[in-house]
N, C-alpha and C positions, 0 to 999 in steps of 0.2 A: 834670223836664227843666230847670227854671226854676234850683232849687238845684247842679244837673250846669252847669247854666252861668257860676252867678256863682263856681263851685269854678274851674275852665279858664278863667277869663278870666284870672287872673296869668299863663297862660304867650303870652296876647298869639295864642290860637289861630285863623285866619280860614279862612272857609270858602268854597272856588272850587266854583264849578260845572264838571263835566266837560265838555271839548271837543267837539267831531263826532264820533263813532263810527270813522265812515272815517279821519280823520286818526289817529285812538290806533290804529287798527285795525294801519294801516301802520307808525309809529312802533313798535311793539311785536310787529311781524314781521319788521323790518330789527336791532333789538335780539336775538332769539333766533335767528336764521337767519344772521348775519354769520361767514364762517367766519375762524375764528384761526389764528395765526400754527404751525403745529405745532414742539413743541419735538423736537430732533434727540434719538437715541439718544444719549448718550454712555457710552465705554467706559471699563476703569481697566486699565491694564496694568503691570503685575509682573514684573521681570526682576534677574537674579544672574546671574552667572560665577564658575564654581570651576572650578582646576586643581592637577595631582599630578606629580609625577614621571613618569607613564604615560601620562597622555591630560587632556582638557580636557571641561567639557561648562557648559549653561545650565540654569537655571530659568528658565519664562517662563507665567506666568498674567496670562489674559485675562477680565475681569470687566464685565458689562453691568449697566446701572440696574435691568434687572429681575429681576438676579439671575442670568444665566446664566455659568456657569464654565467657561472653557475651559484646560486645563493643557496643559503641553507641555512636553517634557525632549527636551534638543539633546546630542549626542556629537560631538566635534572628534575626525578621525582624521591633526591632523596636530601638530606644538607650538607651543602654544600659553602666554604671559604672562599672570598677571594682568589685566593690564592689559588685551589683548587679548580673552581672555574677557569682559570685562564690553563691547565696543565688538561683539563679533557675538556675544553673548545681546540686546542690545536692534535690532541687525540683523533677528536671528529671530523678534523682539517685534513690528517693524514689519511684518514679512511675514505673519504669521499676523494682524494687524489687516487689511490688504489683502483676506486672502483669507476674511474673513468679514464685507466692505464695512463698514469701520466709518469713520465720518470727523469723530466728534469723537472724542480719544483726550487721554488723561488719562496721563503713563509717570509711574513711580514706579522708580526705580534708585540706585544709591552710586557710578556714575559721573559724569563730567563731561561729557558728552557734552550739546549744548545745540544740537544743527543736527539735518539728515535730516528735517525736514518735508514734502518733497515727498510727494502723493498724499494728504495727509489736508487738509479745508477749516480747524480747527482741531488744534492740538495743542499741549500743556503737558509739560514734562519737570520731574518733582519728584527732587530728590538727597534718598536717603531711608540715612540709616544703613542699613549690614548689619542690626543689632538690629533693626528693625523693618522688615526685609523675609526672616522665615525661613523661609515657605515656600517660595517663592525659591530661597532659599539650598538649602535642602533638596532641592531639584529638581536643582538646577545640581548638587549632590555626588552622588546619587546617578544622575548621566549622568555623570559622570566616572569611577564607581566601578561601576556595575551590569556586569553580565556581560549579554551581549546574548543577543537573543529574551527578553527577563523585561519585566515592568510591561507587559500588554497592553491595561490599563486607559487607559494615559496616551498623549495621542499622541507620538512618539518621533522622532527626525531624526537622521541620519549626517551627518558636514558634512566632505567631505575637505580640502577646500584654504581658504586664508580668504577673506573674502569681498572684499578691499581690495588691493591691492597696496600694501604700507609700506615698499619699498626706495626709490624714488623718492624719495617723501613724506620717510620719514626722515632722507636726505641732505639733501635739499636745506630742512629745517627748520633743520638742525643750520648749516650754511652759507648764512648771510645773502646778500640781495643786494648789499653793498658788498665782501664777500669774493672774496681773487682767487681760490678754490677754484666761484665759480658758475658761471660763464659755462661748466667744462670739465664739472661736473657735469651741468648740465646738457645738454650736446651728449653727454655720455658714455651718460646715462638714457633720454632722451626725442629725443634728435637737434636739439634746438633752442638756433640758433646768434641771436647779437647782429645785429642790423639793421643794421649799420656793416659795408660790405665787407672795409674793412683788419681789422676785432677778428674778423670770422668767419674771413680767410683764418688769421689770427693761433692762433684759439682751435683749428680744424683742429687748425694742424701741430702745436700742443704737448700736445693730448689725444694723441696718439697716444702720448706717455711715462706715459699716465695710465691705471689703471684702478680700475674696483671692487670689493672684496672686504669682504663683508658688513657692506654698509650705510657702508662710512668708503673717500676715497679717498687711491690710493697712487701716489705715484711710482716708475717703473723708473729704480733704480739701481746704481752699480757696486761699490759698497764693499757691499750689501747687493741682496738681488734686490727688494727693494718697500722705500720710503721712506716714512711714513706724513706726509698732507698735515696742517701744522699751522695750525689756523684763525688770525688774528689776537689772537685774546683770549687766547692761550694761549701766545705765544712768549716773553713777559716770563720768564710762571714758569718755560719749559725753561732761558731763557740765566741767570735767576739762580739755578737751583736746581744746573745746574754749575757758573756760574762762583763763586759766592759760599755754597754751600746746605754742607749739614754733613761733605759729603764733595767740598767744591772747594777749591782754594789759590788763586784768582785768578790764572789764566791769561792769555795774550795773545789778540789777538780773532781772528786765524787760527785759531790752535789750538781756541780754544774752537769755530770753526764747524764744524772737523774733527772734535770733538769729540759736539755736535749731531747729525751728521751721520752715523756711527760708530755713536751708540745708536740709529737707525731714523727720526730727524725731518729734514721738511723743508719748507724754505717760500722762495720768491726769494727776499731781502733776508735770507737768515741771515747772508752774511758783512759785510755794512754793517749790521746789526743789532749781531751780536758785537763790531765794530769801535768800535759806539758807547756802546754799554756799558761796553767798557774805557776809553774814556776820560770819561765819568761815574763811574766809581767811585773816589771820592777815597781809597782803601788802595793801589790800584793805582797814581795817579796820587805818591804822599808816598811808597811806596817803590819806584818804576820804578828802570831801570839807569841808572848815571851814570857812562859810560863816560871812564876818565881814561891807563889804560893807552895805549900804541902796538898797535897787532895785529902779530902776529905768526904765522907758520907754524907748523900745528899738526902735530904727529909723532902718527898715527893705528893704536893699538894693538885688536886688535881677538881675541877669542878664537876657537879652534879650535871648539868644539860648546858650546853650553848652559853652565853654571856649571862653567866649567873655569879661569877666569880670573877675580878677584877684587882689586878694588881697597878700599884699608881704612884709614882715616883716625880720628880725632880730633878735636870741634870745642869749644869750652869756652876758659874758663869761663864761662858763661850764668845768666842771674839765677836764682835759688837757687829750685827747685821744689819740690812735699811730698814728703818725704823725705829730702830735704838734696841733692835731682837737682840736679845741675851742668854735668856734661859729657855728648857724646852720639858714640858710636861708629857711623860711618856704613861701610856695604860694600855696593858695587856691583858688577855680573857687567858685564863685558866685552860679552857677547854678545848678551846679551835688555836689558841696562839696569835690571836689576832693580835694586833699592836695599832692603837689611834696613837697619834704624837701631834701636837701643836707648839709653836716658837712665843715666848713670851718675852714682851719687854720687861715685865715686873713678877715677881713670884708673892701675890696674897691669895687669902682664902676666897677672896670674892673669884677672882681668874681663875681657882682650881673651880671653884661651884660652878661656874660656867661654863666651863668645858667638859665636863662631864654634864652638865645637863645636853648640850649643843653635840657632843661629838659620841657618847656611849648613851644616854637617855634615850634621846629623842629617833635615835638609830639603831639599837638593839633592845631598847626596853628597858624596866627597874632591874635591876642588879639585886643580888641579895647579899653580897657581902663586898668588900670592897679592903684590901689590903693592901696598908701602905706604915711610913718607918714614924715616928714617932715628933715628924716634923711641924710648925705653928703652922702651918698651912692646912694640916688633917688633924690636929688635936684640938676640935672645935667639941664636940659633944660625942666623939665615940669613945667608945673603950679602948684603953690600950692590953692588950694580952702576949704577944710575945711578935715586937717587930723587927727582928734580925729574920720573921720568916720571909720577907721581901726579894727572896732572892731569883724569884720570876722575870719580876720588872728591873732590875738590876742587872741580869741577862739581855734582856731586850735591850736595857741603856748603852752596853756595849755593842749590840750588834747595831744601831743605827749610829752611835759614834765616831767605828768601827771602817763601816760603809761611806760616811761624810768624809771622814781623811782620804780613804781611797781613791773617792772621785773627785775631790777640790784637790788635793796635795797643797799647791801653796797659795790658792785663794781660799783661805778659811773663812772671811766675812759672808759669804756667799754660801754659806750652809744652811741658811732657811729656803732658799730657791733649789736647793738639790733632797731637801727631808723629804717631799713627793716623790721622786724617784727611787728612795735610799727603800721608802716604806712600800711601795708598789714592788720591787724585786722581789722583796722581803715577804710581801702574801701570797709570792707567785711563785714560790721556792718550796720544795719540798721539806719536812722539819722532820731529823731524826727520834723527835719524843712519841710523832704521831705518823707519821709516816707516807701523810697529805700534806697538801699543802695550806694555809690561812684561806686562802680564796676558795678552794672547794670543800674543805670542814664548814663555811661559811655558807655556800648559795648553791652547792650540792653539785655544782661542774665547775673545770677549770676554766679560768679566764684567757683569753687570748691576747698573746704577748707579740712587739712588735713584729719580731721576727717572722711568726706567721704569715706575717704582711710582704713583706722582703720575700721570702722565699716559700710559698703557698702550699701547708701545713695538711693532711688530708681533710681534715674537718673543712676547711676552706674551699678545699678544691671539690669534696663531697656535696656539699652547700651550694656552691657555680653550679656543677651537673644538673644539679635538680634544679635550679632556678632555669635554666636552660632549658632543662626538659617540658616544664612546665608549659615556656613560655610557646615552646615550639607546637605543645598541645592547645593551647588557647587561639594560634595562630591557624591550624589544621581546621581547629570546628570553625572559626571564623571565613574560612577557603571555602 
């Protein structure tokens, strides 16, 4: 014992004598008997959306600490997005957590969806790639894709309608609250008016020109049965992409709102918009009219039906284009205001004869009359009776002249490669004499212009629906 001692003295060992009995007794029954804090189940939950041309459906696996697996494959029986799918597979996610009281939940999905915690004490949402959520995935495709009564292994869910109403919602996201599209939106959606008596009597009477058709609203109006409402963020690109875009000549700001107007858009302030665009745009502004003439009485020549009447001018010599293009042969109808125009390197009567058989002949038919000024080029075998009346084609001469400085400015050589666009605005433009435009005096609807494209005009978006709809019907009988 003696050497077991002086070995344990380095570590400074002392030796207590034990307490009371009773006092350890109790210390050491409050220590083994204190009950603990229990730790909660938690759960991990696994969810996908896949959809097809045909139907829609989810993956949705439910996983416990202790290992208990619950799977579940959801069918949408109505159409369904992307996007949509993955926002009610984890709808179906939370429900089937409910219904097996789980309330600490762990989600794991490749959506963005980061709310809907009501009903659980904690919950975590992880954005987890596709790649590492397949079985998931796997679930979701094959409730998209299975033939029903099959997989009786798995529990299974019919889901017909969705679970959110997103017509609302979607409007009024897309339409800010400082938009003048809100306030009618939503009186139009939901019936809720502005707390100001005069903005509710207000917002009433002018919903009433207003409705909604799939998710976007429209104005009733008369050039067109629905005007499509255009937000604020977006009028810039309509007024510059006619009045200045690759098929405008830089119009006046009437016209241009007519014009706006015409292809399916609209918004209050289009015509003090367009007004002030023209006069911000310094091409407009350096070659406006500068009128020096006297006015005078106009003698008003007008044709009997469609391209029966033809006025046919000369305009040159013009700076020298590829090809050694010079001059430009302009012909205008009488009737509709159409205007053909071709770039010439030489001005004879053989090149007028063939442009007119090539560009007015062979494309609207014989002509019955044809009026032009008293030049070697047209004084082959007609009569001459009184050519100062030319002053149709003359008109026309300036208005493509006109249109070429605006959009070259200082490349003037280049005005045969910009006369198709000068002369495309130009049929696609509403004309004060007729109060249509060349292109539908001509083929009985208007043509659609870029813009359309850009920013999708109702005719457009009318046209989508029904292809859509169609396609969805061809797909139904084919199921």
């Amino acid at each position: 014992m003696l050497a077991w001692s002086i070995k344990m003295s380095q570590f400074q060992i002392k030796f207590e004598p034990r307490n009371a009995i009773k006092a350890q007794a109790m210390a050491d029954f409050i220590a083994e008997m204190t009950p603990g804090n229990p730790t909660p189940e938690s759960w991990k939950l696994y969810v996908d959306g896949s959809s097809n041309v045909t139907s829609g459906g989810a993956g949705v696996i439910l996983e416990s600490q202790n290992g208990v697996i619950i799977e579940q494959s959801v069918r949408y029986e109505f159409p369904v997005s992307n996007n949509q799918t993955e926002y009610e597979a984890l709808l179906a996610g939370l429900a089937l957590a409910k219904d097996v009281g789980a309330k600490f939940l762990e989600v794991s999905t490749d959506s963005q969806v980061n709310e809907l915690k009501e009903g659980f004490n904690h919950i975590t949402i992880w954005h987890v790639p596709r790649e590492r959520s397949t079985r998931a995935d796997l679930l979701s495709k094959l409730a998209s894709t299975k033939p029903e009564h099959s997989n009786k292994s798995l529990i299974q869910e019919v889901i017909k309608s969705p679970s959110i109403s997103t017509t609302a919602n979607a409007c009024l996201t897309l339409s800010g609250q400082g938009s003048w599209t809100y306030p009618i939106l939503q009186y139009l959606l939901d019936e809720t008016l502005p707390k100001d008596p005069k903005e509710e009597k207000r917002t009433k009477r002018e919903a009433a020109n207003y409705t909604v058709v799939t998710e976007q609203l429209y104005k009733r109006g008369l050039p067109q049965p629905l005007l499509k409402c255009v937000e604020p963020r977006d009028t810039e690109y309509i007024l510059r992409e006619i009045h200045e875009g690759c098929c405008g000549h830089h119009i006046g700001g009437k016209t241009l709102a007519q014009k706006v107007i015409r292809a399916g858009y609209f918004w209050p302030t289009v015509i003090r918009d367009s007004m002030q665009l023209v006069k911000n745009c310094d091409k407009c502004q350096k070659h406006a009219n500068i009128h020096q003439a006297a006015p005078h009485q106009l003698s008003i020549i007008s044709g009997e039906r469609p391209f029966s009447t033809w006025g046919i001018d000369l305009v040159g010599p013009l700076p020298t284009a590829p090809s050694r293009l010079r001059y430009l042969i302009v012909a205008i109808d009488y009737y509709t205001k159409w205007i053909e125009a071709e770039p010439l390197a030489s001005i004879t009567a053989t090149q007028c004869r063939k442009f007119l058989w090539r560009q007015i002949i062979t494309r609207f038919g014989i002509h019955e009359i044809v009026i032009s000024d008293n030049g070697t080029q047209f004084a082959d075998k007609n009569s001459v009776e009184h050519p100062q009346t030319n002053g149709q084609v003359e008109s026309a001469n300036k208005i493509i002249i006109k249109g070429l400085k605006k959009r070259l400015d200082e490349a003037k050589e280049l005005w045969a490669d910009e006369l198709g666009s000068v002369l495309w605005s130009y049929r696609t433009t509403p004309q004060t004499t007729t109060g249509e435009t060349p292109f539908r005096l001509t083929y009985g609807i208007e043509a659609v212009i870029l813009v359309e494209i850009g920013d999708p005009s109702p005719r457009k978006t009318v046209r989508g629906n029904d292809e859509e709809a169609e396609r969805d019907l061809i797909t139904k009988k084919e199921a």
